[in-house]
N, C-alpha and C positions, 0 to 999 in steps of 0.2 A: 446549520443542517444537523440532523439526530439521526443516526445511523443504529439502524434496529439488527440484530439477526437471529433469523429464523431458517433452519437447516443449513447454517455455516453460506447461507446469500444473504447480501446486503439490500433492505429495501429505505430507501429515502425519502423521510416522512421531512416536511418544512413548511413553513405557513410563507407568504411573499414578502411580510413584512420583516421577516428574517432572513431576508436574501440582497442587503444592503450593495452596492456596488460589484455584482455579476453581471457579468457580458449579456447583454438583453437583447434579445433576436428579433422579437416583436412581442407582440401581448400572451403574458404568460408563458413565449417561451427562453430559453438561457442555454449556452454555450456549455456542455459538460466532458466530463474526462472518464470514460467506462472506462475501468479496472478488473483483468480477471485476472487473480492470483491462484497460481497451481499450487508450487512446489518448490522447496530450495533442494540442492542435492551439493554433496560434497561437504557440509559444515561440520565443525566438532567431528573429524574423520578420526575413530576408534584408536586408529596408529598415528596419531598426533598429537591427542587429546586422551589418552589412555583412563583418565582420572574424573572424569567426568560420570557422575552415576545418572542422572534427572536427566532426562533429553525430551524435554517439554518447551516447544517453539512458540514466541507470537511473530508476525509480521506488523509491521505498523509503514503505513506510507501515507504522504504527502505530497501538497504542493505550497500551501499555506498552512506553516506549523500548527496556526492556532482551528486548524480544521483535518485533524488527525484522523485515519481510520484504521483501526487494531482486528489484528481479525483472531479469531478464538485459537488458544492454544491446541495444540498440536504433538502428536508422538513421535519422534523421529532417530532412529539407527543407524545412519545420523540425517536420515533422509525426511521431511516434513513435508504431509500433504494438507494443505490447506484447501483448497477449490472454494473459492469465494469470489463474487466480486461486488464490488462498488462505485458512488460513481461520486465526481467533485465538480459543483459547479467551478465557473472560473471567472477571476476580476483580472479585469487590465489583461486579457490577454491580446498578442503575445508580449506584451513590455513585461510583466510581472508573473508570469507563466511561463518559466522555461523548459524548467526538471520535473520529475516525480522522485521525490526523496523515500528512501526506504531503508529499513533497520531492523533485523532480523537477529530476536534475543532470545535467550535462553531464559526461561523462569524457574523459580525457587533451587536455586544453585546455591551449594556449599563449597563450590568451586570455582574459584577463579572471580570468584562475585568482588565490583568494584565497590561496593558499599554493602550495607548490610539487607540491603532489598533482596537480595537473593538473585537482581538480573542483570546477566550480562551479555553484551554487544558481541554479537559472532560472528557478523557481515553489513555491512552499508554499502548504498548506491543512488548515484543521482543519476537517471535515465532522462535522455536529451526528448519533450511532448511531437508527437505530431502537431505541424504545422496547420494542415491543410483538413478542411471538416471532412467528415467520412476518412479521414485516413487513417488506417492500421498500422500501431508496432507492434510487433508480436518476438520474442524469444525466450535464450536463455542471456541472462544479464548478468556478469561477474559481478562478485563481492571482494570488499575489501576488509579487513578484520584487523581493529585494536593490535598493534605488536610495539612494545616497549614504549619508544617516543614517535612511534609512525605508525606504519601498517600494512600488511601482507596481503598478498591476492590467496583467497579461501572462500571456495565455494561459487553456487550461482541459484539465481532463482529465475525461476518460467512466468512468466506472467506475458500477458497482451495489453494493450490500452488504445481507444478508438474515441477522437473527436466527434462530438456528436451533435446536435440538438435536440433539448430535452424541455417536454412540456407541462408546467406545471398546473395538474388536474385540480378541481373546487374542492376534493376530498386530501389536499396539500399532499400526492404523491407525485412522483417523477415519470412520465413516460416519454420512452426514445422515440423519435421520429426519424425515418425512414429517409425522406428528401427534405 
């Protein structure tokens, strides 16, 4: 799946032949995970993090690592709005479906940066999928953030996410289906 974006929404362009082992509904259609990312609040809090100059946020979430979705950097005070969403097909669900992984970094840092990339991890979280098609999780999801040899609770981000089915059109884009 190739994940385009145009005014910070996600639209999902795929041909069939690169949709190897997705949950297959009937003809053309597949089992997906809509994603809408708001917002994280509470991260790199000014009186915690005093030393931080660059407050330029990605999101990146998952279910299967190797089918990442990065959403466009972000300004944040230490507040980032993002409003995007996107959507993941799914294999083996629910044996190999369980979480939405998610990782909320800071880019071109001259602080605090664990390698010389410039980016560093300022919240993760494994959020438990709806089960059930048509069903909605919606909130705010704690984060948890790199501390020493472990890691501290810092911050949360908004997001929703809705099991769905999704149809794939002769022009290889995704549309959601209603029943």
């Amino acid at each position: 799946m190739e994940n385009s974006l145009s005014n910070h929404r996600c639209k999902s362009t795929i041909v069939e032949s690169g949709i190897p082992n997705k949950v297959k509904l009937g003809p053309n259609v597949y089992l997906g995970l809509r994603v809408k990312i708001g917002f994280a609040e509470d991260i790199d809090n000014p009186i915690l993090h005093p030393y931080v100059v660059n407050r330029h946020y990605c999101l990146a979430t998952w279910i299967d690592p190797s089918e990442e979705f990065r959403t466009l950097p972000a300004l944040g005070l230490p507040d980032p709005v993002w409003d995007t969403e996107c959507v993941f097909l799914l294999n083996k669900f629910p044996d190999d479906c369980t979480s939405l992984n998610l990782e909320v970094t800071r880019i071109n840092s001259v602080i605090g940066a664990a390698t010389s990339s410039g980016v560093v991890t300022v919240g993760k979280a494994m959020i438990p999928l709806p089960t059930q098609l048509y069903s909605r999780i919606a909130g705010r999801f704690g984060l948890v953030r790199p501390y020493g040899e472990g890691y501290k609770e810092e911050g949360h981000v908004a997001l929703s996410m809705e099991l769905r089915k999704y149809i794939l059109t002769t022009k290889g884009t995704l549309m959601g289906v209603c029943n």
